[in-house]
FIDOLUM-417176 format. One record per atom (N, C-alpha, C): x, y, z; residue in one letter. Coordinates in steps of 0.05 Angstrom, whole numbers, plus 32768, in hexadecimal, padded with zeros to 4 digits. Layout:
<nodes>
XYZA...
</nodes>
This chain:
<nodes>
8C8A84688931X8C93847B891DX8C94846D8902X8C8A847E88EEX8C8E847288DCX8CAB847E88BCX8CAE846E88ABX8CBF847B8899X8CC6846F8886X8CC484748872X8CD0845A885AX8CE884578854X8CEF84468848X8D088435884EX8D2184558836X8D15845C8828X8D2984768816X8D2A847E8837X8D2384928839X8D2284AA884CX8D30849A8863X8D32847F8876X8D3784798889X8D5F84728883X8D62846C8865X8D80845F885DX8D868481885BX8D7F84918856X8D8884AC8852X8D9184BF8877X8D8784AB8889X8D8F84BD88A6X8DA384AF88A1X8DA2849088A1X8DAE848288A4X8DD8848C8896X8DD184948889X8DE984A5887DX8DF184BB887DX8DDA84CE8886X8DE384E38898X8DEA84E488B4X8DE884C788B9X8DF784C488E0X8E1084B988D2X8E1184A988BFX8E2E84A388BAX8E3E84B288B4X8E3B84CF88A6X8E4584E4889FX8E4A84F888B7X8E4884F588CEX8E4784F988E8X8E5184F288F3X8E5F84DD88F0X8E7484D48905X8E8684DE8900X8E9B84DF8919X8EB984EE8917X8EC284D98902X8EDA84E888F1X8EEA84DA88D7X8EFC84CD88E6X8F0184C48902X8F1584BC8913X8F0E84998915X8EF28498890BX8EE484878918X8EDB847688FFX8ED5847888EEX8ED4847588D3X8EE6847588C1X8EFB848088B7X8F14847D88ACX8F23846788AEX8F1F845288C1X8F29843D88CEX8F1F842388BAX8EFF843088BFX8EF2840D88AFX8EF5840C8897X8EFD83F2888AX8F0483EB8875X8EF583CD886DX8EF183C98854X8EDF83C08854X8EC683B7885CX8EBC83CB885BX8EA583D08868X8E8883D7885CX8E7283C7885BX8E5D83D78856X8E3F83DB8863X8E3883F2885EX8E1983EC8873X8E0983EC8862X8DF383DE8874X8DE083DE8864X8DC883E3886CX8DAF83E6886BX8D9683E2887AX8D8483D1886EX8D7D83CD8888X8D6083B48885X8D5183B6888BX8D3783AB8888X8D1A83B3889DX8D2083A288B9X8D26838D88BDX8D2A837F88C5X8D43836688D7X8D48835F88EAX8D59834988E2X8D45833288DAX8D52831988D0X8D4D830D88C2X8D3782EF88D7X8D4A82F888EFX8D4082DA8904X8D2782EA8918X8D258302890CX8D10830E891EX8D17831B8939X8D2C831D893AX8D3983268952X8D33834A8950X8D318352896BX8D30836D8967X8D4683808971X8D5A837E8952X8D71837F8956X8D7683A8894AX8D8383BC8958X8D8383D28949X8D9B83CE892AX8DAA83BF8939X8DC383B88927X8DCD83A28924X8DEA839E8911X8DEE83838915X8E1183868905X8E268384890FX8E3883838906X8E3C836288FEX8E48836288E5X8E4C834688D9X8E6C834F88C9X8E80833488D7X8E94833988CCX8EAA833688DEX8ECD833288DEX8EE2833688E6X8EEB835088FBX8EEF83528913X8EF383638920X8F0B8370891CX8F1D83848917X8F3783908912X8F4E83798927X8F388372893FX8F47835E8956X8F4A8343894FX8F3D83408931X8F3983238930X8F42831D8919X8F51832B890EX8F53832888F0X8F7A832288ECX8F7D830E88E0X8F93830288E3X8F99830A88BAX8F9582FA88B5X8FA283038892X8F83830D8889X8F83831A8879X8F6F83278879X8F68833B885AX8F5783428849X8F5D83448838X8F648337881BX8F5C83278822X8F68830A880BX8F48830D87FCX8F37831E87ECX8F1E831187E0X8F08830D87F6X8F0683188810X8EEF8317881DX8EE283248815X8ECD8319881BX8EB2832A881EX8EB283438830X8EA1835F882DX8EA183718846X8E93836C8862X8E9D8373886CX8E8F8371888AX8E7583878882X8E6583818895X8E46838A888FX8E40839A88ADX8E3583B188A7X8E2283B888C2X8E0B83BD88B5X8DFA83B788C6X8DE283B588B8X8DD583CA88CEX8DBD83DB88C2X8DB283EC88D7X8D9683E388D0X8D8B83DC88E5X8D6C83D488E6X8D5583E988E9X8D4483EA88D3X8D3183FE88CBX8D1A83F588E0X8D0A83E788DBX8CF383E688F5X8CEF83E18915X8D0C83E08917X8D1083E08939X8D1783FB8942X8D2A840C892DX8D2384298931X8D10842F8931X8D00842A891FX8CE98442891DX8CD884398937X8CD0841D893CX8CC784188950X8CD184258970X8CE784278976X8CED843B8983X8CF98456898FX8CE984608974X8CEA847E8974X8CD8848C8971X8CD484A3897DX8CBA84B6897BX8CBA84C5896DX8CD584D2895FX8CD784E48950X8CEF84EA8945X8CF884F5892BX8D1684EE8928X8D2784F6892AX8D2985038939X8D3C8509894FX8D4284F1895BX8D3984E68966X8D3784D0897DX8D4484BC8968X8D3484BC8953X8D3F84A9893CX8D5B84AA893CX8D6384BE8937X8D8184CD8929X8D9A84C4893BX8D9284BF8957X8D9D84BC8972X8DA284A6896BX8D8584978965X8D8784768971X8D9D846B8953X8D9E84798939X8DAE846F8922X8DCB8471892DX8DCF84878933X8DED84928940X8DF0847D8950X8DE484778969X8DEC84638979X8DED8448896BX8DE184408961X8DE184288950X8DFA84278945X8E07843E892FX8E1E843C891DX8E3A84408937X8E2F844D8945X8E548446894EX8E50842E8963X8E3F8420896EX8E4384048973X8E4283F68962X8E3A83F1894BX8E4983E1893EX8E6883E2892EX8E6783FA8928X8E8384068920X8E9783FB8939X8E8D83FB8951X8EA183F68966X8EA383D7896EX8E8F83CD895FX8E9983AF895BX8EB083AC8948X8EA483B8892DX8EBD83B78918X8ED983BD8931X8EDF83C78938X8EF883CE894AX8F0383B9895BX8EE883AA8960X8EF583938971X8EE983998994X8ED583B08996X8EC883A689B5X8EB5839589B3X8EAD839089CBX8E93838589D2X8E7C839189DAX8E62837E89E0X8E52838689E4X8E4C83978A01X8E6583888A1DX8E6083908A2BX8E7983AB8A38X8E8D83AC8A26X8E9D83C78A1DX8E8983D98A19X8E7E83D38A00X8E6883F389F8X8E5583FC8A0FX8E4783DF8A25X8E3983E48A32X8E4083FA8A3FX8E5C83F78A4DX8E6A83FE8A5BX8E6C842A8A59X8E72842B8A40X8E7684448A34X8E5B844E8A29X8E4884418A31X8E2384518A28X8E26844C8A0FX8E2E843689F6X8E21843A89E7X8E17841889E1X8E0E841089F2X8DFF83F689E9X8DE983F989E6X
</nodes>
């Protein structure tokens, strides 16, 4: 599938505008972003970077934001159409969002969204 990077950061915010406010209201400093890419070549859909709500002891002092990053060509690569796309963003944003919270990889597994 193909899509350019405007049009792909634009689902990309209409799945974030999609999530329940239950679920989002929470994160704080926080930003996403998109990439074509990760950077080590990995074929990663996402990538939370940052302090878990579980891990965060003083907090707030001048950090930097925690980052989710949503990966543009491993979606498109597997998706047929965007629909499928739209799914695979959604799934992407609340596993990483659910790192921000403090699960793991094999919690999400657990609950279908790894």
């Amino acid at each position: 599938m193909e899509m350019d990077a405007e049009a792909f950061e634009q689902l990309v915010i209409d799945e974030l505008d999609r999530l329940p406010d239950d679920m989002v209201d929470g994160l704080e400093n926080v930003v996403f972003v998109v990439e074509d890419a990760a950077e080590d070549g990995e074929k990663l859909f996402g990538l939370y970077e940052g302090f878990a709500l579980t891990e965060r002891g003083t907090y707030g002092l001048g950090e930097l934001p925690d980052r989710i990053v949503v990966y543009r060509h491993t979606h498109l690569a597997a998706c047929r159409n965007e629909g499928e796309l739209r799914e695979e963003i959604h799934t992407t944003l609340v596993h990483e969002i659910a790192h921000f919270y403090g699960m793991d990889d094999a919690q999400l597994h657990e609950l279908g969204w790894a």
